[in-house]
C-alpha positions, 0 to 999 in steps of 0.5 A, a space after each residue: 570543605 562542607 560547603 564544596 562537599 555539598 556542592 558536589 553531592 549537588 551537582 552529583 544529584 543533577 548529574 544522576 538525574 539527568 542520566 536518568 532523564 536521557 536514558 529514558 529518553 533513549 529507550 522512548 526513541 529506541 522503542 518508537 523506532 522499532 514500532 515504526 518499523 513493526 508497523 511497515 513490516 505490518 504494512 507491507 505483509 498486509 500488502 502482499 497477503 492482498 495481493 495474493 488473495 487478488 491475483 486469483 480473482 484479476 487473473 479471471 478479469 484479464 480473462 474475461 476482459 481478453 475476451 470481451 475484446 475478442 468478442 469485439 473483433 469478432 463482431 467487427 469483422 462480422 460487420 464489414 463482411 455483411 453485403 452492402 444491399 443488406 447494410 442499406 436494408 438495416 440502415 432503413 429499419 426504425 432505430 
């Protein structure tokens, strides 16, 4: 009876032991996930407050681009309404 006594204190030991083990085990996993997820959300705050803090500045781009193209037709359309004699006279002058 001694003998299976300690051999079950034994195996009761290793069974304790490797409760602990895989707990710990569990709790790694468990915390290394919730990080995981601390750094998305992290991540994609980060993303949202830079685009809040850009929309002002591409708003004022797009303007600023539209313009530039308009600007463009305006002079496109200022070139073809330009007489023909004063086009030859331009093509003439040094570049």
């Amino acid at each position: 009876m001694d003998n299976k006594d300690a051999q079950l204190d034994k195996i009761l030991k290793l069974v304790e032991e490797n409760n602990r083990i895989l707990r710990g085990m569990r709790r790694s996993h468990n915390m290394a996930t919730f990080m995981r997820l601390v750094y998305i959300a992290i991540f994609i705050y980060a993303s949202y407050w830079a685009y809040q803090q850009l929309t002002p500045y591409l708003a004022q781009m797009k303007t600023l681009v539209q313009q530039v193209q308009d600007l463009n037709k305006t002079t496109q359309n200022a070139k073809e309404s330009i007489s023909p004699d004063l086009l030859k006279l331009l093509d003439k002058l040094p570049k």
